[in-house]
N, CA and C atoms as an extended XYZ file, in Angstrom:
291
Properties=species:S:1:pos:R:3:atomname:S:1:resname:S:1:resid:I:1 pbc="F F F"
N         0.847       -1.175        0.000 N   UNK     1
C         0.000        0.000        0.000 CA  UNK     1
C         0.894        1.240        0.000 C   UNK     1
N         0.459        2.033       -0.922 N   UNK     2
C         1.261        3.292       -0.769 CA  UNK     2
C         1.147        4.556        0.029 C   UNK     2
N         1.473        5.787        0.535 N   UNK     3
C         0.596        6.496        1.310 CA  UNK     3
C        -0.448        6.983        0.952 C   UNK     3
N        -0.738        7.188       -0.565 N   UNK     4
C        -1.943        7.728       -0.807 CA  UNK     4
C        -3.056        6.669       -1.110 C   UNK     4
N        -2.577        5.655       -1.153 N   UNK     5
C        -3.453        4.962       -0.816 CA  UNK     5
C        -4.008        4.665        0.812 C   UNK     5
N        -3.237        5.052        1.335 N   UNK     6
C        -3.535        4.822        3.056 CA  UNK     6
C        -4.301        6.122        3.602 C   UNK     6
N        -3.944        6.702        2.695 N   UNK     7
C        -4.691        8.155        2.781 CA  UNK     7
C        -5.988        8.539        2.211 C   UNK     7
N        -6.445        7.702        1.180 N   UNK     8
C        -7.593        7.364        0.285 CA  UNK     8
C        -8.465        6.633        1.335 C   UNK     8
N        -7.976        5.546        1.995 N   UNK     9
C        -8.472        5.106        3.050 CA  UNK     9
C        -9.443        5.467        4.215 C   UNK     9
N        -8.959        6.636        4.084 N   UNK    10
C        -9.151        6.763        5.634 CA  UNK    10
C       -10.836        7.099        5.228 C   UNK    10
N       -11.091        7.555        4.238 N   UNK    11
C       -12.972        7.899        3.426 CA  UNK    11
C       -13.745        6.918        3.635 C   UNK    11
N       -12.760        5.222        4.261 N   UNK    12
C       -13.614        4.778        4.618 CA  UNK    12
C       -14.447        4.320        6.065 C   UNK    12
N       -15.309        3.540        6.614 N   UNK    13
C       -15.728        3.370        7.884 CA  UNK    13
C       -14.774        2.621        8.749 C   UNK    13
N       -13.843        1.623        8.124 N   UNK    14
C       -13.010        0.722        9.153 CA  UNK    14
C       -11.948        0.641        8.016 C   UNK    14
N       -10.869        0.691        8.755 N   UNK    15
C        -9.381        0.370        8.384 CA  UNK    15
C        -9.079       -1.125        7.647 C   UNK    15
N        -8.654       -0.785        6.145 N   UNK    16
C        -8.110       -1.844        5.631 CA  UNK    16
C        -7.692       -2.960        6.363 C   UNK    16
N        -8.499       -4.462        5.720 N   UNK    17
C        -7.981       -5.444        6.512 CA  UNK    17
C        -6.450       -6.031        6.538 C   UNK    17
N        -5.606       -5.253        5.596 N   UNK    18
C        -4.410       -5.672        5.735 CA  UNK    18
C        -3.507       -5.078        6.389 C   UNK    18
N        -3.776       -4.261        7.131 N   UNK    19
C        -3.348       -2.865        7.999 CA  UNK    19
C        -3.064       -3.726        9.096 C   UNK    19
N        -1.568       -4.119        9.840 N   UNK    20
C        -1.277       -4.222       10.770 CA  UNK    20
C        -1.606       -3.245       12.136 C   UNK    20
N        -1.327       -3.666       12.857 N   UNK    21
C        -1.956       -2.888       14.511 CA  UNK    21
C        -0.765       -1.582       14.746 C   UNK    21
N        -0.120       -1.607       14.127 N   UNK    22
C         0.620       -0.297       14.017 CA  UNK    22
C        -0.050        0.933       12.628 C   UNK    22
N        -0.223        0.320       12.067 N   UNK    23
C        -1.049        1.002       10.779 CA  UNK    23
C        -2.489        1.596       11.218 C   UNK    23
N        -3.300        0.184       11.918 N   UNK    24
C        -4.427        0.573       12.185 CA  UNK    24
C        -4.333        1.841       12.861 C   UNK    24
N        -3.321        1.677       14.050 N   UNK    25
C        -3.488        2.756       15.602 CA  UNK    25
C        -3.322        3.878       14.364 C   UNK    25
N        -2.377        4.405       13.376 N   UNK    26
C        -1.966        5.663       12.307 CA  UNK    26
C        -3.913        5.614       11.681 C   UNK    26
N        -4.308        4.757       11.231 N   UNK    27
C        -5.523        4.863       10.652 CA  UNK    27
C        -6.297        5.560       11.081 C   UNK    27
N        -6.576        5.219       12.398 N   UNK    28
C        -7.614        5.582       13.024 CA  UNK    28
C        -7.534        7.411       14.156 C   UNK    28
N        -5.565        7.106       13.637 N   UNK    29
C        -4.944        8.431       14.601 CA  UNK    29
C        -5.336        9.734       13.188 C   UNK    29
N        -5.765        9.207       11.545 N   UNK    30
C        -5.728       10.214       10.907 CA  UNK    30
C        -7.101       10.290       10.627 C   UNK    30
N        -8.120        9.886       11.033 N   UNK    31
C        -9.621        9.705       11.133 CA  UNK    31
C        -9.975       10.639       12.391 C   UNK    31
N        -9.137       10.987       13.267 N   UNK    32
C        -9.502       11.908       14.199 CA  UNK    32
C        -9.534       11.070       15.543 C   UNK    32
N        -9.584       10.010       15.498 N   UNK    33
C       -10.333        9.287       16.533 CA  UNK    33
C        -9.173        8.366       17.568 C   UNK    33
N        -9.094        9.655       18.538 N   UNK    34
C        -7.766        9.938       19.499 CA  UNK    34
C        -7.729        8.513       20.620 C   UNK    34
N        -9.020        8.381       20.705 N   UNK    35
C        -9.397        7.035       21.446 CA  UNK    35
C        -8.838        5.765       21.294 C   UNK    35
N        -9.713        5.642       19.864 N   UNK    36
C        -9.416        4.265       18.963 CA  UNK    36
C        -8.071        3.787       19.107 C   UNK    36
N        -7.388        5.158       18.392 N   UNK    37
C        -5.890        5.112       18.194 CA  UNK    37
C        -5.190        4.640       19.288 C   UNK    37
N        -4.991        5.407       20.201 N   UNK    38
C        -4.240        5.540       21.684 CA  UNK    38
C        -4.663        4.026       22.120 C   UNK    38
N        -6.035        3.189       22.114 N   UNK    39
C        -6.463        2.349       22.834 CA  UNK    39
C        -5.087        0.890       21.887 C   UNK    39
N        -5.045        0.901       20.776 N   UNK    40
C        -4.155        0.149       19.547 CA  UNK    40
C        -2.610        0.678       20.665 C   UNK    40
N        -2.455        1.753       20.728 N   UNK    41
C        -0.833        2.192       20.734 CA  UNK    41
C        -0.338        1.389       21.858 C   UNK    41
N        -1.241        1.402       22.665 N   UNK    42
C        -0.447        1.512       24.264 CA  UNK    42
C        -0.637        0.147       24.609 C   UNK    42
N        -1.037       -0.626       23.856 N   UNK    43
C        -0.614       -2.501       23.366 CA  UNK    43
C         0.415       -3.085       22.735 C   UNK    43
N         0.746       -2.265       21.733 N   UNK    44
C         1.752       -2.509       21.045 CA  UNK    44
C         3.463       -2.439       21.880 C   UNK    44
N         4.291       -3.425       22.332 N   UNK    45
C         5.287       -2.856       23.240 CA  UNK    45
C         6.189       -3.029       22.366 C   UNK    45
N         6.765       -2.276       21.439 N   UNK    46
C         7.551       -2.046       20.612 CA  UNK    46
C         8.201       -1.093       20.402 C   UNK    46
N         8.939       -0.751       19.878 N   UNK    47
C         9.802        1.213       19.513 CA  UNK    47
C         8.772        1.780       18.714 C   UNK    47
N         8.381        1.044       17.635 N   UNK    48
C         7.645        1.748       16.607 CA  UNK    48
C         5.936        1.984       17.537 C   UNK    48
N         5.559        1.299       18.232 N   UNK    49
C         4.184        1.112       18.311 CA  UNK    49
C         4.590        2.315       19.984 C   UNK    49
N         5.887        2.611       20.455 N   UNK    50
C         6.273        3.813       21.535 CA  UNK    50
C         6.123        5.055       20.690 C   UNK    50
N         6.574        4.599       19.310 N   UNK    51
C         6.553        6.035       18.837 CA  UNK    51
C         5.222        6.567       18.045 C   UNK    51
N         4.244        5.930       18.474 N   UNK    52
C         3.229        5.897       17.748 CA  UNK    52
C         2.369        6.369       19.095 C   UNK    52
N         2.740        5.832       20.349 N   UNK    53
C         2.455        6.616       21.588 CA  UNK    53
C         2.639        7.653       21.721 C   UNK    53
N         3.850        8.480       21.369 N   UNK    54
C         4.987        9.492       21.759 CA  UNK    54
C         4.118       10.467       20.419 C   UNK    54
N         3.328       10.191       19.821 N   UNK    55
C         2.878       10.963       18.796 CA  UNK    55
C         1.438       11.637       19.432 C   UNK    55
N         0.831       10.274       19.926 N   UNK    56
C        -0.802       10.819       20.578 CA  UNK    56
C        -0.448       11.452       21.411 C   UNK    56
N         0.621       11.191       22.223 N   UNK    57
C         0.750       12.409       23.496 CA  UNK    57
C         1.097       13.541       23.616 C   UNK    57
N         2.135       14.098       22.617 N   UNK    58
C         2.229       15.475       21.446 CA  UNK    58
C         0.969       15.656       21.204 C   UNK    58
N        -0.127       14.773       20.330 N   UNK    59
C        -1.010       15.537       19.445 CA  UNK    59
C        -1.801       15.810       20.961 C   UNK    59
N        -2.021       15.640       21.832 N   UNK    60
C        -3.141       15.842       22.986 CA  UNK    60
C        -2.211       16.806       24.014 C   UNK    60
N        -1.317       17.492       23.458 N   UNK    61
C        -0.861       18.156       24.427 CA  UNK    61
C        -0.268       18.054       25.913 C   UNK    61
N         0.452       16.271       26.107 N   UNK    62
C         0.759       16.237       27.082 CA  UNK    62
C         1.811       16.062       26.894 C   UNK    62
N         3.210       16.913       26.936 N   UNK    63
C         4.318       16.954       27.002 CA  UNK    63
C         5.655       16.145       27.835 C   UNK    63
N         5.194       16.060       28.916 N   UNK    64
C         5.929       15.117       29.710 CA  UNK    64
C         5.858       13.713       29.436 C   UNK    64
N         4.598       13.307       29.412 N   UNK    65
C         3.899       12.172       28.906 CA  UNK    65
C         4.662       11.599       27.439 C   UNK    65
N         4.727       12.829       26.323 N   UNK    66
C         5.284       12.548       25.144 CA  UNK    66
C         6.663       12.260       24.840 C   UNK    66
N         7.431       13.063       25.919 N   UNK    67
C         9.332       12.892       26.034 CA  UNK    67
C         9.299       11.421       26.209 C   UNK    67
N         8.423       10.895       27.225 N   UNK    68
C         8.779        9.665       27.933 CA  UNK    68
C         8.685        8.702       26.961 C   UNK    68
N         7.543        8.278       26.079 N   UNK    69
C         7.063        7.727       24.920 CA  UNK    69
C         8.682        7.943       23.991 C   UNK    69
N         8.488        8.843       23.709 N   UNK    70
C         9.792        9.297       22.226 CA  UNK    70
C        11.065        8.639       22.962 C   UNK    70
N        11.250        8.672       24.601 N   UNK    71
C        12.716        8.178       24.982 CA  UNK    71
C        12.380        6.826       24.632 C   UNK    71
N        11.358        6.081       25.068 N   UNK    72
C        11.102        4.509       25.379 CA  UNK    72
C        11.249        4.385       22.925 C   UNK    72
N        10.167        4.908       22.751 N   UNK    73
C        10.916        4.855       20.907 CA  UNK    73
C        12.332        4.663       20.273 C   UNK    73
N        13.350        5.756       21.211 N   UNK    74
C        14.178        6.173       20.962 CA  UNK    74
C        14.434        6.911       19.888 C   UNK    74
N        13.405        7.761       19.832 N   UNK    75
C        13.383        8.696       18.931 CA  UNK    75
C        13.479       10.556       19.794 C   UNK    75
N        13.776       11.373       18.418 N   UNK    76
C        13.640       12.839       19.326 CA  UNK    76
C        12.445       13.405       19.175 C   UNK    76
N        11.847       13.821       20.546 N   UNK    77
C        10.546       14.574       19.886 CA  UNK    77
C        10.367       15.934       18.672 C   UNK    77
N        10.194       16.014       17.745 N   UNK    78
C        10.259       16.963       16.873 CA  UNK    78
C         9.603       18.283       17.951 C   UNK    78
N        10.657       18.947       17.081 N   UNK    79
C        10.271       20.569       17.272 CA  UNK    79
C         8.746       21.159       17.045 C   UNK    79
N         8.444       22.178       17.473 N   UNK    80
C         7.150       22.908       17.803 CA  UNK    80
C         6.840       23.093       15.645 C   UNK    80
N         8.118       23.310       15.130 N   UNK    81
C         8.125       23.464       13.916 CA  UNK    81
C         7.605       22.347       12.859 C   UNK    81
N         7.609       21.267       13.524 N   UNK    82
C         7.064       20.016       12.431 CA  UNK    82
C         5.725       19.717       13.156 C   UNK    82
N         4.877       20.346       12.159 N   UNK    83
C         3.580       20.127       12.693 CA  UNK    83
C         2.863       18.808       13.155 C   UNK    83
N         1.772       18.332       13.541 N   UNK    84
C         1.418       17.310       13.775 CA  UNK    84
C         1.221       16.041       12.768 C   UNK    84
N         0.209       16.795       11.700 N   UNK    85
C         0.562       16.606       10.354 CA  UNK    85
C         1.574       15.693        9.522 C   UNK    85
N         2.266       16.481        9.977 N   UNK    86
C         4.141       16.016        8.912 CA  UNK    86
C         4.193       15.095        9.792 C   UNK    86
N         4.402       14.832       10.943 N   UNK    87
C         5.041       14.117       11.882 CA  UNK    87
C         3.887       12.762       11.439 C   UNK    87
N         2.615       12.959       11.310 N   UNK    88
C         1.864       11.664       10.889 CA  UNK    88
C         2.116       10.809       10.047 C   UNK    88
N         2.366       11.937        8.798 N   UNK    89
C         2.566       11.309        7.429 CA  UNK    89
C         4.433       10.898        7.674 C   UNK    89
N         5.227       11.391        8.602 N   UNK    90
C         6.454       10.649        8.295 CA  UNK    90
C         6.148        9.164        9.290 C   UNK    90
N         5.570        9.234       10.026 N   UNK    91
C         5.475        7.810       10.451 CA  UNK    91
C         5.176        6.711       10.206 C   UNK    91
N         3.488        7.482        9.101 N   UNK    92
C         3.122        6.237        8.578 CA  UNK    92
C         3.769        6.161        6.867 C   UNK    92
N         4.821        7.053        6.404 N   UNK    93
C         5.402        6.610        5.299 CA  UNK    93
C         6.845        5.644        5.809 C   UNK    93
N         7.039        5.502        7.080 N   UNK    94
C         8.035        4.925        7.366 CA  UNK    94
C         7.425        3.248        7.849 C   UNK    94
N         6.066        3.439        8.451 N   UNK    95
C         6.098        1.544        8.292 CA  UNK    95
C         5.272        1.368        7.632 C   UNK    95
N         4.974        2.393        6.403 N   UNK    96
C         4.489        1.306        5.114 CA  UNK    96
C         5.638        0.717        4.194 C   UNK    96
N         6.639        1.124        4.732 N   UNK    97
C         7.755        0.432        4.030 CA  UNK    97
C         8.114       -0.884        4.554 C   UNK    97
C-alpha cells in the first residue's frame, strides 16, 4: 500500500484489513479518533508502536507524557516546527515500508 493509498483510506468506515496494529493505531490516529488510536498504541510494546504513543501524546498536548514515549521509541521529539501533520505522514510513510 502506498501512502496515498492509506490516505484514500481513511474515506472509509473501518481500516483496511491488511493494515497491521501499528497502521491501524496511524488509521484511526488520521480519522480523528484519538481514542481508537491511543487504545491500539499503548498494546503494542515495541519502539515503533512507543513512537506511535509518543505521537498521541504530542497531538493531545501532554508533554511530559510525550518525552517519555519518544525516549522509550528512541526517537527525538520533533520541534514545535514540524507540525502534527508532517510528523503523521512521516510515520506512517516509514512503516508502510
Amino acid at each position: 500500500m502506498t501512502f496515498e493509498e492509506f490516505k484514500q483510506s481513511l474515506k472509509s468506515e473501518a481500516p483496511p484489513l491488511q493494515l497491521n496494529e501499528l497502521l491501524q493505531a496511524l488509521w484511526y490516529a488520521g480519522k480523528g479518533d484519538w481514542e481508537a488510536s491511543h487504545n491500539i498504541a499503548q498494546n503494542i510494546h515495541s519502539n515503533d508502536g512507543s513512537w506511535i504513543h509518543a505521537y498521541l501524546h504530542r497531538q493531545e498536548g501532554d508533554v511530559s507524557n510525550a518525552s517519555y514515549w519518544y525516549r522509550r521509541a528512541e526517537k527525538k521529539m520533533p520541534s514545535n516546527a514540524v507540525s502534527l501533520e508532517k510528523e503523521w505522514e512521516a510515520i506512517v510513510i516509514e512503516l508502510l515500508d
